[in-house]
Backbone as CSV, one residue per row, in Angstrom:
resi,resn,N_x,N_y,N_z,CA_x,CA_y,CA_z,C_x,C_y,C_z
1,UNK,56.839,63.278,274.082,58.092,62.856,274.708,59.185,62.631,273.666
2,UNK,59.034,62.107,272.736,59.496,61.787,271.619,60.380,62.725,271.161
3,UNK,59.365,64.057,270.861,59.801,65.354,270.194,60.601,65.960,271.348
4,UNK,60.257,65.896,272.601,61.477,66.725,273.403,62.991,65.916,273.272
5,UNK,63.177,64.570,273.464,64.191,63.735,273.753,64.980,64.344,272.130
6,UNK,64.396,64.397,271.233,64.839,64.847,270.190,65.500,65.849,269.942
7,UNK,64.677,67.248,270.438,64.743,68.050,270.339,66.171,68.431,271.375
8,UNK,66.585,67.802,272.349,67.545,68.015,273.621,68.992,67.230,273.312
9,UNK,68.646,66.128,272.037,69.861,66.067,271.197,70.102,66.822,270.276
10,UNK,69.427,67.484,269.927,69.696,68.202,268.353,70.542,69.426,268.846
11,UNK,70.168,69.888,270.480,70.485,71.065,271.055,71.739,70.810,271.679
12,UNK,71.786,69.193,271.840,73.064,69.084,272.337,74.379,69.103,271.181
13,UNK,74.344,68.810,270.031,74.959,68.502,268.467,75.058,69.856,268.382
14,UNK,74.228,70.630,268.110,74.574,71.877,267.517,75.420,72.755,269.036
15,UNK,74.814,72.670,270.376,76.202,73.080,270.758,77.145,72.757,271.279
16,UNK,77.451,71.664,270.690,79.008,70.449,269.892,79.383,71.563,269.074
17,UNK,78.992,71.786,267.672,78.994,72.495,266.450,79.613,73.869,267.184
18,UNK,79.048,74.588,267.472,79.240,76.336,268.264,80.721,76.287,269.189
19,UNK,80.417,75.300,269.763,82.218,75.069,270.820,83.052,74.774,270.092
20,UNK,82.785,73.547,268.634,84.082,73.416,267.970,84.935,74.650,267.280
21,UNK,83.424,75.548,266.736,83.627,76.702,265.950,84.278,77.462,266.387
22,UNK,84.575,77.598,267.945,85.098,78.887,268.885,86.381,78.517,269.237
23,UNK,86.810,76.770,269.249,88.025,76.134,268.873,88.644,75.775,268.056
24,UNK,87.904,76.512,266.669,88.787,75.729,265.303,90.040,76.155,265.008
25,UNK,90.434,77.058,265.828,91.866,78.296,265.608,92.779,77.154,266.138
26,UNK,92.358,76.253,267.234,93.363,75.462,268.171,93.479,73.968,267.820
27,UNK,92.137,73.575,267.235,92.133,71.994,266.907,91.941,72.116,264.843
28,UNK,91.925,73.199,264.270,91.655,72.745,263.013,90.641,72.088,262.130
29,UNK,89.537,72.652,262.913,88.048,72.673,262.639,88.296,73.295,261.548
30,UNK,87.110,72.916,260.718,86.736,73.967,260.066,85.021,73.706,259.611
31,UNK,84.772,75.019,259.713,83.043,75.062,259.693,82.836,75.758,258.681
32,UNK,81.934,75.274,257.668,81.563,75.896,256.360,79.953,75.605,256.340
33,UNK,78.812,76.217,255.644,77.664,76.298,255.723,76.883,76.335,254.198
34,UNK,75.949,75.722,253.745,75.710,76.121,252.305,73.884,76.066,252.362
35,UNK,73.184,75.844,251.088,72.110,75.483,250.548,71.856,74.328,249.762
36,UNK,70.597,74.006,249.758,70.819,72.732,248.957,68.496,72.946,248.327
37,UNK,68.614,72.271,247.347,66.766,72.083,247.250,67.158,71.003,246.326
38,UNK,66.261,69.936,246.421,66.050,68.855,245.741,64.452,68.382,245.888
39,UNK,64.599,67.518,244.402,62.970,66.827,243.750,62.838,65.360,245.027
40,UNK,62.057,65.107,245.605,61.903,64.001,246.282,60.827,63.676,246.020
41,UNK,60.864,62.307,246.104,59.667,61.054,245.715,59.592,60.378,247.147
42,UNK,58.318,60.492,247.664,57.858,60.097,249.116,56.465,59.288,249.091
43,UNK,56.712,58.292,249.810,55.440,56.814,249.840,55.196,56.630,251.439
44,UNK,54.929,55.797,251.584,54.945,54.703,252.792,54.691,53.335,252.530
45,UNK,55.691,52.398,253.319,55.582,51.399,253.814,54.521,50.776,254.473
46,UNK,53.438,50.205,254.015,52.256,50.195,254.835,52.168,48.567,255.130
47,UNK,51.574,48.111,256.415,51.667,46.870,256.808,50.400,46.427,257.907
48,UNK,49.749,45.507,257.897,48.686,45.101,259.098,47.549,44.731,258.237
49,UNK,47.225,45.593,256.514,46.310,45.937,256.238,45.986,45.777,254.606
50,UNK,46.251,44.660,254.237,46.092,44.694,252.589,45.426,45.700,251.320
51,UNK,44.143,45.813,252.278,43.048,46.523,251.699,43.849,48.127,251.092
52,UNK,45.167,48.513,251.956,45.844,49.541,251.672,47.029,49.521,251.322
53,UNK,47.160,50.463,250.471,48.986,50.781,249.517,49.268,51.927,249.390
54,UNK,50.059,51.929,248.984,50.888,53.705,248.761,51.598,53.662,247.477
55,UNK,51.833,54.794,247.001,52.393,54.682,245.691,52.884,55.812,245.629
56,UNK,54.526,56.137,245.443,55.599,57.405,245.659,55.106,58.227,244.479
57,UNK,55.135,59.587,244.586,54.715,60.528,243.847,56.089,61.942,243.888
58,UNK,55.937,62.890,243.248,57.110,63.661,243.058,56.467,65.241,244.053
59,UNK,57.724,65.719,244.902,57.385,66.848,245.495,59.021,67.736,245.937
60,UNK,58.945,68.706,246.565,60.231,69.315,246.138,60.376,69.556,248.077
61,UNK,61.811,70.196,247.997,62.598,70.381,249.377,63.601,71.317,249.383
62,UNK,63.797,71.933,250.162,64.446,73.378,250.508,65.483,73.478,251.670
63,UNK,66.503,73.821,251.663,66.814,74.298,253.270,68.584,74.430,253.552
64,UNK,68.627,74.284,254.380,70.348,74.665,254.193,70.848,73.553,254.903
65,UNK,72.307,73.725,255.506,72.902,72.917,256.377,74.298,73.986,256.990
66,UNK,74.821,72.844,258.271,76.630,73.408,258.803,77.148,71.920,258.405
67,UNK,78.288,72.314,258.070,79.398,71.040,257.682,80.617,71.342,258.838
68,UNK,80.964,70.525,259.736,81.678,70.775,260.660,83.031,69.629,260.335
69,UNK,83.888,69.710,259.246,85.087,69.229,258.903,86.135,68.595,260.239
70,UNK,85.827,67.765,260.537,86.952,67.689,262.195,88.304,67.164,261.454
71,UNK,88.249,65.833,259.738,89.948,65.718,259.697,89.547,65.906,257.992
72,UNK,89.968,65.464,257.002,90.289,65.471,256.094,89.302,64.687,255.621
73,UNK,89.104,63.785,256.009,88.241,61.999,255.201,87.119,62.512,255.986
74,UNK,86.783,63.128,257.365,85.539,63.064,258.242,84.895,63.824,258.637
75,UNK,83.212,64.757,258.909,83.212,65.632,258.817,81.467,65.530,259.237
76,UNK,80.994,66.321,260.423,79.468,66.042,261.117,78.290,66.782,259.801
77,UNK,77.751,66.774,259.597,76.391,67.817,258.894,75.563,67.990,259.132
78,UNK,75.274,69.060,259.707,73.252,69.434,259.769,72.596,69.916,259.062
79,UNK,71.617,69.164,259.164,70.529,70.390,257.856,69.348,70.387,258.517
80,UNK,68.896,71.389,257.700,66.986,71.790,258.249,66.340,71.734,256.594
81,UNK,65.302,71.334,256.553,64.726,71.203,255.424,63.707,71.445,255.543
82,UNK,62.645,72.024,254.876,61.319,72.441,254.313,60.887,71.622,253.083
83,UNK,59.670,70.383,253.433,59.672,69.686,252.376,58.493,69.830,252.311
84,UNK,57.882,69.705,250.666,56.009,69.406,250.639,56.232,67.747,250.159
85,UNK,55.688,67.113,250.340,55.810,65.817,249.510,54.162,65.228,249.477
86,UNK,53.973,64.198,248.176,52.717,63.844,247.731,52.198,62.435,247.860
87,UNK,51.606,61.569,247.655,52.156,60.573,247.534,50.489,59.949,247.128
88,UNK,49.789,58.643,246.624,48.819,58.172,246.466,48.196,56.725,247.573
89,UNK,47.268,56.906,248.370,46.691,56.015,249.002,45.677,55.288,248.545
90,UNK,45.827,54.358,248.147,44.742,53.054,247.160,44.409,52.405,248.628
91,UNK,42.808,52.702,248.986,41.775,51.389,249.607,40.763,50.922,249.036
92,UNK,41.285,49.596,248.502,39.873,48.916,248.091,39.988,49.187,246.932
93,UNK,40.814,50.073,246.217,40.488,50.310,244.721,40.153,51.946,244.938
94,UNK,39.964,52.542,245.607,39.807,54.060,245.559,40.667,54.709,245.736
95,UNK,41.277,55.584,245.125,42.633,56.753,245.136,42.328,58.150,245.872
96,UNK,42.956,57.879,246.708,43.457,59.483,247.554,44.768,59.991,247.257
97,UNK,44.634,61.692,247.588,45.167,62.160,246.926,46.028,62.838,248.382
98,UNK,47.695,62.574,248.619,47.736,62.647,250.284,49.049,64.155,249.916
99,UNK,48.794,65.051,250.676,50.039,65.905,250.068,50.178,66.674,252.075
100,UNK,51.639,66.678,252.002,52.285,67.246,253.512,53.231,68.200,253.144
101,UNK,53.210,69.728,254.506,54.270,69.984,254.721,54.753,69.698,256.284
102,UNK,55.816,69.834,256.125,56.860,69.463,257.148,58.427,70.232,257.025
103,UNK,59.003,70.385,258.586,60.565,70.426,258.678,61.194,69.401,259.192
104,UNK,62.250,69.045,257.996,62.764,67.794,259.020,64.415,68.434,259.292
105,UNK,64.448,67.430,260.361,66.557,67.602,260.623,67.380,66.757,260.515
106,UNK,67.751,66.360,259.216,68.498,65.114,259.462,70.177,65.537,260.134
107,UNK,70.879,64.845,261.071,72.680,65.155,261.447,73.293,63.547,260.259
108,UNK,74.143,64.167,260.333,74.982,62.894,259.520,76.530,62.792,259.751
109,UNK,77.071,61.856,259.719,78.391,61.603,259.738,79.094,61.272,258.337
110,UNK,79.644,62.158,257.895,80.268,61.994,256.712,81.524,61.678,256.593
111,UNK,81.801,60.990,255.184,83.188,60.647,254.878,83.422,60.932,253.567
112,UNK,84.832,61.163,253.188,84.802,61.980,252.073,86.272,61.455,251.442
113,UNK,86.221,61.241,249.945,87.498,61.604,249.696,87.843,62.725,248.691
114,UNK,88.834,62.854,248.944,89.321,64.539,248.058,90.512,64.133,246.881
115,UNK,89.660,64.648,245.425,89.778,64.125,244.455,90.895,65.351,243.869
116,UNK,91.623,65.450,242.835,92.309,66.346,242.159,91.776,67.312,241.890
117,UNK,92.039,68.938,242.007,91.353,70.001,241.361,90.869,70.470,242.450
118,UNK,90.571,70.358,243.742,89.701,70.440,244.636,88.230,70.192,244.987
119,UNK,88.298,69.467,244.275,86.447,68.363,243.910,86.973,67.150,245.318
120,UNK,85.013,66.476,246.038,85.482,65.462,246.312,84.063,65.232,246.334
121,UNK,84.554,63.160,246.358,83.123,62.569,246.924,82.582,62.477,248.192
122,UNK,81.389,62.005,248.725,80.869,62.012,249.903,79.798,61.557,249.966
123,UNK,79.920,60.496,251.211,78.759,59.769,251.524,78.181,59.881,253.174
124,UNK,77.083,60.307,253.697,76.704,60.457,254.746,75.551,59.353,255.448
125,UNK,75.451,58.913,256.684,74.628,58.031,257.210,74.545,58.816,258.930
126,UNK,73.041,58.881,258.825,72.492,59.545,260.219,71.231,59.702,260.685
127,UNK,71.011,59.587,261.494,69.414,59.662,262.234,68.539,61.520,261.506
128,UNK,67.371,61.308,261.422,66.666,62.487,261.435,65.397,62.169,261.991
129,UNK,65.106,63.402,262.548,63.654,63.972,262.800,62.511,64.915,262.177
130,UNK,61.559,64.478,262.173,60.629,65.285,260.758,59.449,65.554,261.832
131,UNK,59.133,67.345,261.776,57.719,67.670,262.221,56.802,68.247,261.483
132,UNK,55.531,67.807,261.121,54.977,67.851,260.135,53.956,69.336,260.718
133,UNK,52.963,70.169,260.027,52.543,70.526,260.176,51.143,71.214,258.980
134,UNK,51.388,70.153,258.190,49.861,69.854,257.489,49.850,68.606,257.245
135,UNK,48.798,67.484,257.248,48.818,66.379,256.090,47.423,65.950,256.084
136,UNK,47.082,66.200,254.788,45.574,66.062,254.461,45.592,65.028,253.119
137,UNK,44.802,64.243,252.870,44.096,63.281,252.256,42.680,63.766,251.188
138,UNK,42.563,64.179,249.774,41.603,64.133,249.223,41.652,63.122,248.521
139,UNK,40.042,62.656,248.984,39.562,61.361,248.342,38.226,61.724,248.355
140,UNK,37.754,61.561,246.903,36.047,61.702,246.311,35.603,62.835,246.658
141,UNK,36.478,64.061,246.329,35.602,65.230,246.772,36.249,66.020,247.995
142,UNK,35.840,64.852,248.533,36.306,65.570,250.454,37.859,65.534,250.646
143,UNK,37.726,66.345,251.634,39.419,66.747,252.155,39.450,66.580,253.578
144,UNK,40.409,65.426,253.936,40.529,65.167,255.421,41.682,65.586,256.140
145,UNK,41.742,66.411,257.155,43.097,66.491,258.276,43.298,65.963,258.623
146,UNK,44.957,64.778,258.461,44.663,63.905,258.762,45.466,64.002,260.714
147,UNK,45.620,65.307,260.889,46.225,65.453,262.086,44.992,66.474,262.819
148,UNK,43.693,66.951,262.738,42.898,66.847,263.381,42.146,65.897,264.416
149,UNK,42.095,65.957,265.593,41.779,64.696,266.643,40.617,64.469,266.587
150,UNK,39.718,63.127,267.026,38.887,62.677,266.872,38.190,63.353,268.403
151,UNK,36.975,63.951,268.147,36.181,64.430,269.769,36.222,63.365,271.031
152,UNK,36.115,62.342,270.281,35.352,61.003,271.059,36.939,60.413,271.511
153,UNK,37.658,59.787,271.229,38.888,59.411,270.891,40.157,60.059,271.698
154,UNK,40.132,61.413,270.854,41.514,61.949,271.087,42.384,62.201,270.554
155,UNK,42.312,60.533,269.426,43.331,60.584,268.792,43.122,61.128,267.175
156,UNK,44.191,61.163,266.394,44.168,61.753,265.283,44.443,60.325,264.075
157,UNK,44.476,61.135,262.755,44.527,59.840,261.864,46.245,59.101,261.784
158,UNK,46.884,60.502,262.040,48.615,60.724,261.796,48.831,61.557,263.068
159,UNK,50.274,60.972,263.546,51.128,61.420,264.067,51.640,62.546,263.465
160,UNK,52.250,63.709,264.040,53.421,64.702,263.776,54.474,65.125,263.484
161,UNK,54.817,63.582,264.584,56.038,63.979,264.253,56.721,62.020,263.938
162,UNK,57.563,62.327,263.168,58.507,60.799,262.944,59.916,60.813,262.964
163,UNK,60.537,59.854,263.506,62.118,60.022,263.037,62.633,58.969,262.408
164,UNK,63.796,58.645,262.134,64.178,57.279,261.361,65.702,57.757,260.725
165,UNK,66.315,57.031,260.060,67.812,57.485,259.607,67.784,57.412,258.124
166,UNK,68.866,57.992,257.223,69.304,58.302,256.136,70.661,58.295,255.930
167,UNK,70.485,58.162,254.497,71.987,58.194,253.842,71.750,58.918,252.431
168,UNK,73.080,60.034,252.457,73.134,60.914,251.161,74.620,60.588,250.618
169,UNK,75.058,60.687,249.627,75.940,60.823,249.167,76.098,62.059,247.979
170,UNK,77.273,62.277,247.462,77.182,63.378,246.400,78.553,63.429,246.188
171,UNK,78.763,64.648,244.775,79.907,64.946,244.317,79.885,66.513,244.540
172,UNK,80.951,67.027,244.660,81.100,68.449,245.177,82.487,68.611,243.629
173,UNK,82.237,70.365,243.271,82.670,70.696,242.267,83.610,71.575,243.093
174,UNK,85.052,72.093,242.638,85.544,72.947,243.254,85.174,74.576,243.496
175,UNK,84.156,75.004,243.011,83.163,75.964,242.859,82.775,75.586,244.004
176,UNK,82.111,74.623,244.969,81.113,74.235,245.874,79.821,74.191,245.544
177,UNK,79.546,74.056,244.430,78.647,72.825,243.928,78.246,71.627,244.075
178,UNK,77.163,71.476,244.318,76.835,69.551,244.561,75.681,68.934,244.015
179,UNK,75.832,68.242,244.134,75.072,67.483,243.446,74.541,66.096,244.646
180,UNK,73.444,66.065,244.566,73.165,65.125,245.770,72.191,64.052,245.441
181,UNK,72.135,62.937,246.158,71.411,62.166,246.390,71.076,61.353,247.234
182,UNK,69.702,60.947,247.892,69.509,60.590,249.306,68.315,60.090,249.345
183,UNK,68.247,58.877,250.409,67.099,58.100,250.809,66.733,58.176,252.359
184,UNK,65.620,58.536,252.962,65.621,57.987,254.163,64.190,57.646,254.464
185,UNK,64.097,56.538,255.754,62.837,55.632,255.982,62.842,56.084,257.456
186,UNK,61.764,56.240,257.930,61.102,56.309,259.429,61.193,55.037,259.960
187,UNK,61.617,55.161,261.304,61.375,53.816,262.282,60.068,53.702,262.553
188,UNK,59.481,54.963,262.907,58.414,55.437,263.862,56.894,55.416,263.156
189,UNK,56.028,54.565,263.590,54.602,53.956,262.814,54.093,55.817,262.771
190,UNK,53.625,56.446,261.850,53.000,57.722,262.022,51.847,57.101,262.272
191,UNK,50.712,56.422,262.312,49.353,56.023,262.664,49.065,56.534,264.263
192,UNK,48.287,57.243,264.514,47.658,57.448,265.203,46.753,56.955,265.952
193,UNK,45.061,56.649,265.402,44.484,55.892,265.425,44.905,54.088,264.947
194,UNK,44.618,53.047,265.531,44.856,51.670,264.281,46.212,51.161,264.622
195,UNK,46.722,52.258,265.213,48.504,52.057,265.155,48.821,50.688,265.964
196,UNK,47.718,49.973,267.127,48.097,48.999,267.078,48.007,47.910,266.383
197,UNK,47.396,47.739,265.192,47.121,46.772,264.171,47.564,47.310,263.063
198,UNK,47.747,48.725,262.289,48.253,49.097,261.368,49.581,49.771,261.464
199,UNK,50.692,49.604,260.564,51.659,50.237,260.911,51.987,50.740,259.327
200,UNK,52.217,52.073,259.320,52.319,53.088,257.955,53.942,53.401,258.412
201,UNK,55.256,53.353,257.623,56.497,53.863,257.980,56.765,55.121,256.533
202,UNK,57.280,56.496,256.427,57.298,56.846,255.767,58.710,56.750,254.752
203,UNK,59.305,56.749,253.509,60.241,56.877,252.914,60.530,57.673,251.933
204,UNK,61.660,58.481,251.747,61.717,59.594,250.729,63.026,59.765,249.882
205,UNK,63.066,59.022,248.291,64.097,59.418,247.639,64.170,60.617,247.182
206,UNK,65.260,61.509,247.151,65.685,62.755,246.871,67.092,63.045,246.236
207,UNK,66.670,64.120,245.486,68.255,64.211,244.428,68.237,65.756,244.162
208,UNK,68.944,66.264,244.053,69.165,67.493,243.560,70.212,68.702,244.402
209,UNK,70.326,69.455,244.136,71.736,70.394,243.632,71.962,71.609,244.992
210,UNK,73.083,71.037,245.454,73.889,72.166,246.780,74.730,72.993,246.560
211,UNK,75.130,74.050,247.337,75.862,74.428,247.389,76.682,75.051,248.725
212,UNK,78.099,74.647,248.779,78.711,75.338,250.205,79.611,75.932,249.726
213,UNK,79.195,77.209,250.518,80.061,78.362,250.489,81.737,78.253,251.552
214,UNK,82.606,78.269,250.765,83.812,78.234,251.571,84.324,79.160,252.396
């Protein structure tokens, strides 16, 4: 349910995005599109459960975005991203070794100011959604899915999918160059199993280098 309600805003934003684009001749839109890949460091927030911790590890991210400019200072952004990220699970003193891929979508509302030369700064704050589609756990040998379901159960170790909000900021070069940096945390417990006594939230700092094409 989660993933549709999601999925039926994202469809509603982007065709926001497509109507402004077909009106920018009349209202002064302007829609520009680029790339971006950055190094991210991804953990979790873990809570219910002492015996367990997390500890942020380094993994990389891919993907593009639309920048939909509506005035001067203000301006919507979407992106799609392709991330692997790693991270370490300590129980009891034993280390697992936890590595995911996933696409996430973060939208953002940006604000900007425009500096001399045609450079400006920019800072964004906005909800995203992340659907995962590996995340496995080696610990002592063995390798666990942790999104394989239990026969008996049903349920799995992890959820799929999570959402939660972010904030990026960056400097843009008059080239359209950028330079970025960004944090965002999940609302949404990924636990599966436990989830009513354990609650795992995920978080991911990220930095590295965009570009939009004018």
């Amino acid at each position: 349910m989660k993933k549709i309600i999601f999925i039926l805003i994202l469809a509603t934003t982007f065709c926001s995005i497509l109507v402004a684009q077909e009106k920018d001749k009349y209202l002064d839109i302007k829609v520009t599109w680029g790339v971006k890949a950055e190094v991210n460091i991804s953990g979790f927030f873990v809570s219910g459960m002492s015996e367990i911790s997390s500890k942020m590890r380094t993994g990389g991210t891919g993907g593009g975005f639309i920048n939909v400019e509506l005035t001067k200072l203000f301006a919507l952004q979407g992106e799609i991203l392709w991330h692997y990220k790693s991270s370490d699970f300590i129980r009891q003193g034993n280390k697992g070794d936890f590595q995911y891929w996933g696409t996430e979508i973060p939208m953002y509302a940006m604000f900007r100011w425009n500096l001399k030369n045609d450079r400006r700064v920019y800072i964004g704050i906005g909800p995203y959604g992340e659907f995962g589609y590996s995340a496995k756990l080696k610990r002592a040998g063995k390798t666990i899915d942790l999104y394989e379901k239990d026969k008996a159960t049903e349920l799995s170790a992890m959820e799929d999918f999570n959402s939660g909000f972010g904030v990026t900021a960056g400097y843009e070069f008059a080239n359209g160059l950028q330079i970025n940096v960004g944090y965002k945390v999940s609302i949404t417990n990924v636990l599966d199993a436990n989830s009513s006594s354990i609650k795992m939230h995920p978080e991911t700092v990220s930095i590295g280098l965009g570009y939009r094409f004018k």
